[in-house]
TITOR-710304 format. One record per residue (C-alpha): y, z, x; residue in three letters. Coordinates in steps of 0.001 Angstrom, whole numbers, plus 500000, padded with zeros to 6 digits. Layout:
// TITOR-710304
YZXALA...
END
This chain:
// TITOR-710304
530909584108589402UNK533187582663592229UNK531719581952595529UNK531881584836598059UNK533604583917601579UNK532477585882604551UNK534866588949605947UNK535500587342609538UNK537372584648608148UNK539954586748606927UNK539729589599609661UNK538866587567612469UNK541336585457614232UNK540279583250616727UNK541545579749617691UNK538712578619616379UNK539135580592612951UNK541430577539611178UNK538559575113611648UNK535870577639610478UNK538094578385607249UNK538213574885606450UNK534406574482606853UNK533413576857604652UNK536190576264601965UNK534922572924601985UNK531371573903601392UNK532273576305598677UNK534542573659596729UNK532242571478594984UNK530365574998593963UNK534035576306592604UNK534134573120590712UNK530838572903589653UNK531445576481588367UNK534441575653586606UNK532918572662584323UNK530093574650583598UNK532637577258582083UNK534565574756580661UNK532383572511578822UNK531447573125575509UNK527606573664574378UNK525613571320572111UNK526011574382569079UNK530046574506570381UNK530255570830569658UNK528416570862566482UNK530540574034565089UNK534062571997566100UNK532278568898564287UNK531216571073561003UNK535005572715561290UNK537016569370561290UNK534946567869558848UNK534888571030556531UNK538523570611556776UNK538856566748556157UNK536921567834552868UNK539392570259551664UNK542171567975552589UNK540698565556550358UNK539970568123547586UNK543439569136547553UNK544935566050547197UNK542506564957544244UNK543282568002542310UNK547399567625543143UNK546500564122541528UNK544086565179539082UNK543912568864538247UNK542240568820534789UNK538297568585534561UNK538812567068531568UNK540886564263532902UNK538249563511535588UNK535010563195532908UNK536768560832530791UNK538113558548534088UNK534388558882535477UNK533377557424531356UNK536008554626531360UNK535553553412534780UNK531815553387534381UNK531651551837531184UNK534110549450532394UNK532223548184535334UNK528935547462533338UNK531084545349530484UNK532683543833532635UNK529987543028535049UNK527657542279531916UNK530365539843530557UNK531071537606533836UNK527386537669534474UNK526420535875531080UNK529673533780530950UNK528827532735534511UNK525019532404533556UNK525540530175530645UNK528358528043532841UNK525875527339535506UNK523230526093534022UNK525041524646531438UNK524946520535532282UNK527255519531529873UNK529864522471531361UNK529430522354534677UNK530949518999535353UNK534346519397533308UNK537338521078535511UNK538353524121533737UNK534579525687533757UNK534169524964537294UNK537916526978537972UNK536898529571535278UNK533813529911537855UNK535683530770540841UNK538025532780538502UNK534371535234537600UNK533460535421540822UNK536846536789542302UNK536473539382539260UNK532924540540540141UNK534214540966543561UNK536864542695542861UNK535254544762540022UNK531957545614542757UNK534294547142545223UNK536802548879542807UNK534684550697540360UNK532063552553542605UNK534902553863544851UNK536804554745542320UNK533549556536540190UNK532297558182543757UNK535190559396544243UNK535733560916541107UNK532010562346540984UNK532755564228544609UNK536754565202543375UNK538136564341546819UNK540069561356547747UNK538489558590549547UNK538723559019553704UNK540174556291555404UNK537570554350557731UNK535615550901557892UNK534746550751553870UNK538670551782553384UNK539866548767555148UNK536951546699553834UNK537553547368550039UNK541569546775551010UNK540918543563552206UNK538452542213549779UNK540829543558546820UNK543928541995547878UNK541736538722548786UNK540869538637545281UNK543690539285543440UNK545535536393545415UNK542874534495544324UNK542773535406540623UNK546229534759540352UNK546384531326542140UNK543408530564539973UNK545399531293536402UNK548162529076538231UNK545958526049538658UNK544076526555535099UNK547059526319533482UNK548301522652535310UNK544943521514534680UNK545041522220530605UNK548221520794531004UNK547515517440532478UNK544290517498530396UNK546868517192527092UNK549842515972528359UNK548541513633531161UNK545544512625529411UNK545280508987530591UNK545597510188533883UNK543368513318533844UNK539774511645534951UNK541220509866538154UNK543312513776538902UNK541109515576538521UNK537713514211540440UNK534685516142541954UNK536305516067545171UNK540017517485544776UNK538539519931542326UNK536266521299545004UNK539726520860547569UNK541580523032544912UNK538646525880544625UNK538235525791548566UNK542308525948548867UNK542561528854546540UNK540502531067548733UNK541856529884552356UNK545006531021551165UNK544143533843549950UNK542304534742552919UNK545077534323555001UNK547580535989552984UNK545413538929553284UNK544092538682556612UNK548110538539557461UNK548834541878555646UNK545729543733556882UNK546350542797560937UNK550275543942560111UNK549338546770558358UNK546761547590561599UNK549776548231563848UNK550056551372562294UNK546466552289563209UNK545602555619565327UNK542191556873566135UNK542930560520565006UNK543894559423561682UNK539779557999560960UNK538264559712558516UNK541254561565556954UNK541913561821552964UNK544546558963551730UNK546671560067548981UNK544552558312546619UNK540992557469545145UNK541817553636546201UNK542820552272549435UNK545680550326547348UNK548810549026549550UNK550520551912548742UNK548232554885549541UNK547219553200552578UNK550687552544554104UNK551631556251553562UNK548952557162555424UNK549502554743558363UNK552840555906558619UNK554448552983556117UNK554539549949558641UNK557503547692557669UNK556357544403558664UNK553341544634556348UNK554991545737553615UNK558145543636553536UNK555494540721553879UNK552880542037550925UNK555697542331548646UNK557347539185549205UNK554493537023549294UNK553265538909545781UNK556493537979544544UNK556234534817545065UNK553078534102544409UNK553303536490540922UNK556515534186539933UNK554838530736540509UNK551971531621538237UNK554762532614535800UNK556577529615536123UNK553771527539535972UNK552212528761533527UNK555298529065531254UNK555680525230532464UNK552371524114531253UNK551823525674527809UNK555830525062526666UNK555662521715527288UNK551594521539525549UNK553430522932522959UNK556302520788522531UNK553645517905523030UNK552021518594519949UNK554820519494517720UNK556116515894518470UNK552224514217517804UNK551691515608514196UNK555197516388513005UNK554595515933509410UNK551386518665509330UNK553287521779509441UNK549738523504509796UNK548938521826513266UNK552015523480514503UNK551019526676513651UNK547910526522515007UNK549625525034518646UNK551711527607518548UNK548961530485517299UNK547693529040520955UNK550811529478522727UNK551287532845521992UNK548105533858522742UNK547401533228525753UNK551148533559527335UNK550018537452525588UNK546936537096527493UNK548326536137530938UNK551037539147530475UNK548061541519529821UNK546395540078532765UNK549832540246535120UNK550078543849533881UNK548533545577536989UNK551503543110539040UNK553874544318537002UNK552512547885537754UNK552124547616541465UNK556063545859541621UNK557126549072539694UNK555162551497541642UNK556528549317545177UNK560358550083543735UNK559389553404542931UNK558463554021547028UNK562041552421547952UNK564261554111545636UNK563217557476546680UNK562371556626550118UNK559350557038552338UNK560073560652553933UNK561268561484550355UNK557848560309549142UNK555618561978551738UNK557495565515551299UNK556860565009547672UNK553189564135548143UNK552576567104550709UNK549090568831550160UNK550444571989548650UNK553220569311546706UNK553748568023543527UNK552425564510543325UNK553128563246539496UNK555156559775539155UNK553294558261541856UNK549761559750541217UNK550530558464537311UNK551428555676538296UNK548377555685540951UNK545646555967538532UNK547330554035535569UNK546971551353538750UNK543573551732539147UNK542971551784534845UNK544557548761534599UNK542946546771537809UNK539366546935535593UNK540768545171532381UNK541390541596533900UNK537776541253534313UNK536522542739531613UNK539067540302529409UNK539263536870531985UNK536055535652530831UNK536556536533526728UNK539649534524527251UNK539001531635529027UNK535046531649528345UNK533513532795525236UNK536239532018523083UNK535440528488523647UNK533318527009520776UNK531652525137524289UNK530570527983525716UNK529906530301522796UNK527329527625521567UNK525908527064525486UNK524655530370525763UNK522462530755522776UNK520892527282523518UNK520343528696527122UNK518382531989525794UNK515983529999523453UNK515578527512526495UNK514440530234528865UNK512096531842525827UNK510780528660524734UNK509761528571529068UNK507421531785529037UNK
END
């Protein structure tokens, strides 16, 4: 109800009557105001009802854009199967490989157990943040919101998969200067610059990533917290569309993966060719030597191309966004759009991201007569104990 102003001011005019208007206006003001923000301000039940609205609504964004990525049922038991199952293999696989490595004495010391350490631990990393999301996600059908876990599980991911790849990189030199350097190998390869390597792996890695995430921040806005991404993963993709696809981060992500993806190629090509060629030339007369060095070759240049695979994905799926263009790909990923080369190619992605470390540590680890006769030696020590 407005304030009421008395008749005389309007009817009576004295000389005086300017001075008494402004009085009493004055007086009434702060009431007119007071009045005003009382009528204007929401109640504790309006604020809660606008909260309950835009969160109700976040939730059906999300829902919308998990079943233009998903729509069959079907589809999303079997994911939530294989990404479960997946997680406890692979977590049940590092964790005795790791286990037996540890407290292994005779393992511990030599250089390719302590870089297949540092390789399990960037895979249980990696695994720990990937397959919950991904499982919660597909438990609740929405996409995953974008917030502090979003950027979190971004930034440990990419940290990891730097490191896992500059990891393969430096495995392979080392088996190579183990056969072809061999007389040089102890005085390489020492305590100290093994420990320099594993610490070096990570710092770059960490700053590769902590490069990508503060460029990939610029694109940051308050009212985009909390709002669906276009996918059950904040991946590089995903997460750029939603920010609004900031150039400088992902002109640098892809370049630097490039890179970094062709030097473990390169060196690992390098290494094994020329282990290869070292023992064809040792034991040329014993035909069945050969085969068996080049039995080796083949595997595990198979293995590292299995393990590259979600690379080769992710460079697909990045040429994929530039060939039909950013505002070509947003109109095409529109809530009410049709979504199905990129969310294929999305949750083939996020498939493929969970074999590395289910397969790193049956690869480097327990196909090693070493390590396959370590760990039954530990599990009678630790009964033999009790």
């Amino acid at each position: 109800m407005l304030p009421r102003f008395n008749s005389h001011l309007v009817v009576k005019l004295t000389p005086e009557a300017p001075v008494i208007v402004q009085m009493r206006f004055t007086r009434a003001l702060p009431c007119f105001i007071l009045w005003t923000a009382a009528c204007t301000c929401p109640t504790p039940n309006q604020d809660a009802n606008i909260t309950s609205d835009a969160l109700q609504q976040q939730l059906n964004q999300g829902r919308c854009l998990f079943r233009s990525i998903l729509p069959s049922d079907t589809a999303v038991q079997v994911l939530v199967c294989v990404f479960v199952v997946m997680t406890i293999i692979s977590l049940a696989i590092n964790g005795c490989t790791l286990f037996s490595l540890g407290n292994s004495e005779d393992l511990s010391w030599e250089p390719r157990f302590a870089l297949l350490k540092n390789l399990i631990v960037s895979d249980v990393l990696l695994i720990v943040t990937q397959g919950p999301t991904v499982a919660y996600c597909l438990l609740q059908k929405t996409t995953l919101p974008y917030g502090a876990w979003c950027i979190t599980q971004f930034f440990i991911n990419t940290v990891c998969v730097f490191c896992t790849v500059l990891t393969i990189t430096c495995m392979a030199l080392e088996r190579y200067l183990y056969v072809c350097q061999a007389i040089y190998y102890i005085n390489m390869l020492t305590t100290k610059r093994l420990n320099f390597i594993v610490g070096l792996t990570w710092l770059i890695s960490l700053f590769f990533s902590v490069v990508i995430t503060a460029l990939l921040s610029l694109g940051h806005k308050s009212s985009l917290l909390g709002k669906p991404i276009m996918g059950l993963l904040c991946e590089p993709d995903t997460l750029e569309a939603h920010l609004s696809f900031p150039r400088g981060s992902a002109v640098f992500r892809k370049v630097v993966g490039l890179v970094v993806t062709l030097l473990c190629i390169c060196s690992y090509s390098f290494s094994y060719l020329r282990m290869y060629q070292e023992a064809r030339n040792a034991v040329q007369p014993f035909q069945q030597v050969n085969k068996r060095a080049r039995k080796t070759v083949i595997f595990y240049c198979s293995m590292l191309l299995l393990q590259l695979l979600p690379i080769f994905l992710k460079i697909a799926s990045d040429a994929l966004w530039e060939l039909e263009g950013s505002m070509t790909m947003i109109r095409s990923m529109d809530y009410t759009g049709d979504w199905t080369s990129a969310g294929t190619l999305h949750i083939m992605l996020l498939v493929m991201l969970q074999v590395p470390p289910c397969i790193n540590p049956l690869i480097y680890g327990l196909r090693n007569r070493e390590v396959r006769e370590a760990l039954p030696r530990l599990l009678w020590w630790r009964r033999d104990n009790r």
